[in-house]
Backbone as ProteinMPNN parsed JSONL, in Angstrom:
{"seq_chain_A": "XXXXXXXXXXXXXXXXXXXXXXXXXXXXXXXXXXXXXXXXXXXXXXXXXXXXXXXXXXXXXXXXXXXXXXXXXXXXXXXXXXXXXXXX", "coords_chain_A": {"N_chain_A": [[0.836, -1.183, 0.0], [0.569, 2.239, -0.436], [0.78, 5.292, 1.038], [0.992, 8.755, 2.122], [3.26, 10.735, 3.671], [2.405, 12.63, 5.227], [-0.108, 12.022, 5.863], [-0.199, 9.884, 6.716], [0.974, 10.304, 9.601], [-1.481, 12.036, 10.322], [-3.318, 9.909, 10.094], [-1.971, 8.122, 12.418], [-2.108, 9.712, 14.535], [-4.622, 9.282, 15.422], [-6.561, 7.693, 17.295], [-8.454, 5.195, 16.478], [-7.917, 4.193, 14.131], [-7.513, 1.529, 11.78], [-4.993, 0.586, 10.946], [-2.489, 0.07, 8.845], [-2.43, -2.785, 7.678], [-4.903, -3.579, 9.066], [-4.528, -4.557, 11.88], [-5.237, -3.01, 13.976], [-3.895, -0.088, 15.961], [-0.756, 1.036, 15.691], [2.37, 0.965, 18.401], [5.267, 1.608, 17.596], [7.344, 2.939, 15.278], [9.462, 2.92, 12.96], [12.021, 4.755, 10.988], [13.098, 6.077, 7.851], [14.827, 7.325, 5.012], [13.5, 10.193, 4.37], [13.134, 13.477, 3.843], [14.883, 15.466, 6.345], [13.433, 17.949, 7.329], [10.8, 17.806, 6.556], [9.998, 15.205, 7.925], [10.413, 15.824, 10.94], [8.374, 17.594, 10.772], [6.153, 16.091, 10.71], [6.791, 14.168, 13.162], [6.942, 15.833, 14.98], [4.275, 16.415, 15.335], [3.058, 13.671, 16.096], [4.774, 13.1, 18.43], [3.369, 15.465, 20.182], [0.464, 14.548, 20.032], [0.336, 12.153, 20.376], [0.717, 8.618, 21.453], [2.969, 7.186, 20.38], [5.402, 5.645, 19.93], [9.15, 6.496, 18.367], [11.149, 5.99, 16.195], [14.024, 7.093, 14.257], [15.937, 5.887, 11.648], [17.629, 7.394, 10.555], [20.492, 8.946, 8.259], [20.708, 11.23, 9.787], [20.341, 13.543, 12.745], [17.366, 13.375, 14.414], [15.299, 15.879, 15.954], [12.61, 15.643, 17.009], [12.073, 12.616, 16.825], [11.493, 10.045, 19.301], [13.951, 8.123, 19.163], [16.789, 8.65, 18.083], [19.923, 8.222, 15.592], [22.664, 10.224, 15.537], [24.037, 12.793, 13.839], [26.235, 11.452, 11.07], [28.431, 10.339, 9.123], [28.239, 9.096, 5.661], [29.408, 6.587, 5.821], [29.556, 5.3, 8.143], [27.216, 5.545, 8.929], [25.864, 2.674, 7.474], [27.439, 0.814, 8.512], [26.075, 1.363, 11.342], [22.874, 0.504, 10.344], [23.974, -2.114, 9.553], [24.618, -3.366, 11.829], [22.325, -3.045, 12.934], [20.34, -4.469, 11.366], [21.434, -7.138, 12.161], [21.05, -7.598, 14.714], [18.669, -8.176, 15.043]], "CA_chain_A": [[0.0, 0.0, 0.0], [1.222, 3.702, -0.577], [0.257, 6.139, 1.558], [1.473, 10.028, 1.938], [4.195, 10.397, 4.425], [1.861, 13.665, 6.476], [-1.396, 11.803, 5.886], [0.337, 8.71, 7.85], [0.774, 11.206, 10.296], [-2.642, 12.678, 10.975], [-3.93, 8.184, 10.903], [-1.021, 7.166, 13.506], [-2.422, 9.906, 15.565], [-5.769, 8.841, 15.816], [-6.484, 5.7, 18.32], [-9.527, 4.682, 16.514], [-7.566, 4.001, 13.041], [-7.346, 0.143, 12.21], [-4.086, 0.663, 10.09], [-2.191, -0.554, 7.014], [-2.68, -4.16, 7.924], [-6.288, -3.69, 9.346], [-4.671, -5.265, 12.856], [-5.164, -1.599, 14.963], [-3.117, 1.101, 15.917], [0.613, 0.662, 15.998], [2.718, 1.356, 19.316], [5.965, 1.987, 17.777], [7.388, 3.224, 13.885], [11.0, 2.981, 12.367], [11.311, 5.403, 9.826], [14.404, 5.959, 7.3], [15.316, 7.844, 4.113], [12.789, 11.139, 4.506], [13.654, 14.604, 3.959], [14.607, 16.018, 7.276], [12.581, 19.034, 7.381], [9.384, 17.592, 6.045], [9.606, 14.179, 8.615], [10.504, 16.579, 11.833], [6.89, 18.599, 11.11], [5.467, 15.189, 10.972], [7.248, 13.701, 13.809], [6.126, 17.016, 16.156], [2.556, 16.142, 15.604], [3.193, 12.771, 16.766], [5.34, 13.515, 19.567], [2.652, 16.19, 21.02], [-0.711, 14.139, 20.36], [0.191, 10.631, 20.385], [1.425, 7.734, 22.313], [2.975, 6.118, 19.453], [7.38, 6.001, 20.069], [9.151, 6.742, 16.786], [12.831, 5.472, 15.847], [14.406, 7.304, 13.058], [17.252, 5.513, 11.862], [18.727, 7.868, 8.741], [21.864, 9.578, 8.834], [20.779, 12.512, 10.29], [19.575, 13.521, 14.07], [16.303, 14.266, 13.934], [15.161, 15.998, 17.338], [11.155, 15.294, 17.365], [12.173, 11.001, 16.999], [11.865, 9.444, 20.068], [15.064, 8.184, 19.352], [17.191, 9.032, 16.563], [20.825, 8.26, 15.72], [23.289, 11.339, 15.551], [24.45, 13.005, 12.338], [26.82, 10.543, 10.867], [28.869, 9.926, 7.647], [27.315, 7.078, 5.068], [30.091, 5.125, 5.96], [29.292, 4.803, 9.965], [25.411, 4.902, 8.664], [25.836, 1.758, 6.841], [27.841, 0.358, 9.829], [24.955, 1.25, 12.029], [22.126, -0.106, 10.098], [23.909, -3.41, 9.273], [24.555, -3.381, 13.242], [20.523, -3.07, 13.584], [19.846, -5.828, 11.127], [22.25, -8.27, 12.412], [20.551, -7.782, 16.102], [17.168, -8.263, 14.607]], "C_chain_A": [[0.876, 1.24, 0.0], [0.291, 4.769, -0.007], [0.983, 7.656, 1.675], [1.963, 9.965, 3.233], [3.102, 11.226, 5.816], [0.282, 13.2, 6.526], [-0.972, 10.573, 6.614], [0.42, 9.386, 9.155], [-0.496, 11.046, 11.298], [-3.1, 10.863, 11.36], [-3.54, 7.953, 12.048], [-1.946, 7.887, 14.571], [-3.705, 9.82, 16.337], [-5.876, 7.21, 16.108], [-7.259, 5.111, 17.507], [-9.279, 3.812, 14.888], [-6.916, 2.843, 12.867], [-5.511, 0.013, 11.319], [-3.659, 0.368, 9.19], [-2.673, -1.96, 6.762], [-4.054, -4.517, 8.467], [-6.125, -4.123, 11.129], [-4.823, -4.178, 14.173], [-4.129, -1.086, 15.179], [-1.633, 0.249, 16.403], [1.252, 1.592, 17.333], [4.188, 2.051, 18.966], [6.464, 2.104, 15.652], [8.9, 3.359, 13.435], [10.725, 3.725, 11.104], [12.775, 5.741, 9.243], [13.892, 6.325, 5.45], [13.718, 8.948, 3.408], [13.316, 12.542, 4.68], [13.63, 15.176, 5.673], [13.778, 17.251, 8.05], [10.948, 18.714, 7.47], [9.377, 16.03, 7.444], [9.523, 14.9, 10.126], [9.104, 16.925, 12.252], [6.205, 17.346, 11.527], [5.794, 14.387, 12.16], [6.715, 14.763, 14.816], [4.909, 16.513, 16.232], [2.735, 14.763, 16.204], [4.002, 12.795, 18.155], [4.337, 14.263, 20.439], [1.227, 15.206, 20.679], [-0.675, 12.658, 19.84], [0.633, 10.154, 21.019], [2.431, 6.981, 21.997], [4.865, 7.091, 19.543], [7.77, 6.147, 18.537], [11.068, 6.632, 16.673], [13.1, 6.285, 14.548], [16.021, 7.024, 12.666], [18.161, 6.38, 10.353], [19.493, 8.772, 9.872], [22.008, 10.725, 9.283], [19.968, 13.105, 11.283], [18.472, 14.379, 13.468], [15.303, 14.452, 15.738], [13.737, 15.888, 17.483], [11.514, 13.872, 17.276], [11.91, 11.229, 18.637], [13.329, 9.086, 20.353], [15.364, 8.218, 17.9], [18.787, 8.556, 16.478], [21.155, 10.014, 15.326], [23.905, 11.726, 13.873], [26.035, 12.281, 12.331], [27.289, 10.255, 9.097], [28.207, 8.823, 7.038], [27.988, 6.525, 5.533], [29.618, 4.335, 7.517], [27.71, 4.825, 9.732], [25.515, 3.476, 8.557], [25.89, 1.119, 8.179], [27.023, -0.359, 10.869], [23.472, 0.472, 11.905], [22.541, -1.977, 10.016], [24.122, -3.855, 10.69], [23.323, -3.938, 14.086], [20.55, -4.395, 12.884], [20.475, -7.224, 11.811], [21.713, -8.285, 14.329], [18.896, -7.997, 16.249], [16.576, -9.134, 15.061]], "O_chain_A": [[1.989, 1.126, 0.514], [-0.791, 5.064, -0.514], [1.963, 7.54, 0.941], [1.344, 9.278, 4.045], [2.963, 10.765, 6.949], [-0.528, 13.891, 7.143], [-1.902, 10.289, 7.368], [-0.295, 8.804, 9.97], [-0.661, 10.437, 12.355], [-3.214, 10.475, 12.523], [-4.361, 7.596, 12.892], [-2.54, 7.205, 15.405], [-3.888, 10.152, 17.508], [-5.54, 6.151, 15.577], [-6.887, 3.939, 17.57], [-10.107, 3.013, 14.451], [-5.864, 2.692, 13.487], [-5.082, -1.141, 11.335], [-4.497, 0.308, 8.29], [-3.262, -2.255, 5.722], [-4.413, -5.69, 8.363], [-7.148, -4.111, 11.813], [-4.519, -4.567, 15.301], [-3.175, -1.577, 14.577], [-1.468, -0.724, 17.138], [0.847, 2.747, 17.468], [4.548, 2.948, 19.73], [5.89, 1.363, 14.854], [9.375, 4.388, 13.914], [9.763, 3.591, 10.347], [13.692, 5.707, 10.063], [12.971, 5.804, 4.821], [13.06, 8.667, 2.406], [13.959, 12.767, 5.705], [12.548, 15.31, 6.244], [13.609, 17.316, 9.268], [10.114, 19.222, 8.22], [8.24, 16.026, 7.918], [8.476, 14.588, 10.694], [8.601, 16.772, 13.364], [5.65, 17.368, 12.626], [4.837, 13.632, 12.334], [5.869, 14.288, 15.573], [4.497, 16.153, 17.334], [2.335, 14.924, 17.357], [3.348, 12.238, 19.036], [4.301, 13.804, 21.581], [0.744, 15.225, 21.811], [-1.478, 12.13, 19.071], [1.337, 10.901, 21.698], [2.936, 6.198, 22.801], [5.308, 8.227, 19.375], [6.965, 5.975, 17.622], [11.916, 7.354, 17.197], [12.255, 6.09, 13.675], [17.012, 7.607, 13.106], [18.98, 5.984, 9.523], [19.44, 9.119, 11.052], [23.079, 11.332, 9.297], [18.806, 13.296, 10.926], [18.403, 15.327, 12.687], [14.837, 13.552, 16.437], [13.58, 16.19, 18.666], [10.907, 13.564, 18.302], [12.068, 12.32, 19.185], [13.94, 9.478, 21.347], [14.672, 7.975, 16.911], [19.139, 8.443, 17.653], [20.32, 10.843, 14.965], [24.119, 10.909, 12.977], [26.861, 12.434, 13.232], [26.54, 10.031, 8.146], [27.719, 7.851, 7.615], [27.448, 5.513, 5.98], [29.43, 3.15, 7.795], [27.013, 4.071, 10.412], [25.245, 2.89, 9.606], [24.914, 0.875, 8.888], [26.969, -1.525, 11.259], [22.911, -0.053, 12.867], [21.761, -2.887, 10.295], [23.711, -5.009, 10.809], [23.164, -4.654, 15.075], [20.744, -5.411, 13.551], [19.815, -8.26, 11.875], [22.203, -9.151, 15.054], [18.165, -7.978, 17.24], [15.387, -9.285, 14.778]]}, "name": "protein", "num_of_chains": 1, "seq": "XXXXXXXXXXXXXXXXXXXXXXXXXXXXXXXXXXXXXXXXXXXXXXXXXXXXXXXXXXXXXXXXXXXXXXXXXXXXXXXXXXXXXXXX"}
């Protein structure tokens, strides 16, 4: 399914929204290779009216995540992600 990155958004933050999979609202969101500017606005609205944690793993801190890694060369990106998959 394809959905719009700020219309994912406004769904996550409503409880009552059964989601992509139909199985109800998600508790937590990994998110990776999104303009920083444009995921931030969307990441604020979730941060102030949701419950819903938010991982952003691209190469560049993004201070509305929950958690975020730190700005980081591709090479120590890579690093990092193959780090994540391999603890999967």
């Amino acid at each position: 399914k394809y959905i719009n990155i700020h219309f994912l958004g406004s769904f996550l933050c409503d409880p009552k929204w059964a989601g992509l999979d139909d199985n109800g609202c998600y508790d937590l969101i990994i998110l990776l290779g999104h303009k920083k500017y444009y995921i931030n606005q969307v990441l604020s609205g979730l941060k102030n009216f949701s419950d819903l944690k938010t991982i952003n793993i691209g190469k560049h801190y993004t201070q509305n995540a929950t958690l975020s890694f730190g700005n980081v060369t591709p090479e120590v990106h890579l690093e990092a992600l193959d780090e994540l998959i391999d603890n999967l």
